[in-house]
N, C-alpha and C positions, 0 to 999 in steps of 0.2 A: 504494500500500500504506500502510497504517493502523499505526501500534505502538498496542496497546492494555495497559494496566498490572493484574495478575490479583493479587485481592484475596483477605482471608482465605477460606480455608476452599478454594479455587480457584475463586473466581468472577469472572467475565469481562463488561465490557460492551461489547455491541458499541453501536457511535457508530447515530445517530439515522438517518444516512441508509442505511444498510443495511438498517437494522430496518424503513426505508420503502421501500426499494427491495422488500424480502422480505417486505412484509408482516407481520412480525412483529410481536407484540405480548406481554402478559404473561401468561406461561402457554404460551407458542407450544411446541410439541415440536423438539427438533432431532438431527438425527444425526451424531454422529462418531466419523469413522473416523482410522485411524494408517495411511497408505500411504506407503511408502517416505518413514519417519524425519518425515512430515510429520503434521499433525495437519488435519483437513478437517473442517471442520462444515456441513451443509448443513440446511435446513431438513426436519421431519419429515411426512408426512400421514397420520395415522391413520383410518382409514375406521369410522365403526362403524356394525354393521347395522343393520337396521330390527329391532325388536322388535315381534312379530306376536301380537295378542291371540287367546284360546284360541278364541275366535269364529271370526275369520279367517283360522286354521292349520285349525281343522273344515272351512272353507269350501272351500280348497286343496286337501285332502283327498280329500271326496268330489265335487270339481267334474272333478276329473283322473282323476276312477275311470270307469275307460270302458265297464265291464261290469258289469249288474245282481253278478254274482256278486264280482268286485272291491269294490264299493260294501257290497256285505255283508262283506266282510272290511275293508276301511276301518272300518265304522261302530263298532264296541268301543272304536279307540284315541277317534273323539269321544265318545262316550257316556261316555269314562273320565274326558274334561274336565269333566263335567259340560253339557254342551250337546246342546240336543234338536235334529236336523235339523230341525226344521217351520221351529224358530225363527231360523234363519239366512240375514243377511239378502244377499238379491241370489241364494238359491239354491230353486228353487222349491219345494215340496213334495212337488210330482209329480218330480221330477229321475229318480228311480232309476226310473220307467216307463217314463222315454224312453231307455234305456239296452238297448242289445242284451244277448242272452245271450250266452257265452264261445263257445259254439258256434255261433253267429249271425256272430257277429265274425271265428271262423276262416275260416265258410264265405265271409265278405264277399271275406275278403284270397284265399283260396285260387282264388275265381271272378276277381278281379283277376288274379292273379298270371296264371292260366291265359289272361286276355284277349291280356296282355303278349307271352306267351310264343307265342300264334296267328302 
């Protein structure tokens, strides 16, 4: 165990070889807690997401629409970003042709389910 000496304002250094054992460096996040009377600092990891440009949230969009008629309800919110489906890229033109219809799709699962159930 370390004594370390907490300076104005309450700031704390910790010694060299922890900061290397943990990684730490300047700017590092850390968390502490107060459990039973004790003071615990652990290091912190903040995750931060991807930020998806309006291109490739349209793309997600109507790649996961699985029914001509879903793809048509999809399509407003990209039209809203200002993005033309032709123009997107990795997603074909043709996409929403190859797309069953919502009653196409029931019948697929309904003719399944019924094989299952033979």
């Amino acid at each position: 165990m370390e004594t370390i000496k907490m300076g104005k304002r309450g700031t704390i250094v910790l010694p060299a070889k922890l900061r290397k054992q943990f990684g730490l460096e300047d700017g590092s996040l850390l968390n502490v807690d107060v459990v039973d009377g004790k003071i615990s600092i652990r290091p912190a990891y903040a995750y931060e997401p991807e930020v998806w440009s309006d291109e490739e949230r349209s793309y997600f969009i109507l790649i996961n629409s699985m029914t001509k008629e879903e793809w048509d309800r999809n399509l407003p919110d990209v039209l809203e970003m200002g993005i033309d489906p032709a123009n997107i890229r990795g997603l074909s033109p043709s996409h929403r042709d190859t797309l069953p219809t919502e009653a196409e799709w029931d019948a697929h699962f309904r003719t399944a389910r019924e094989k299952r159930s033979a």
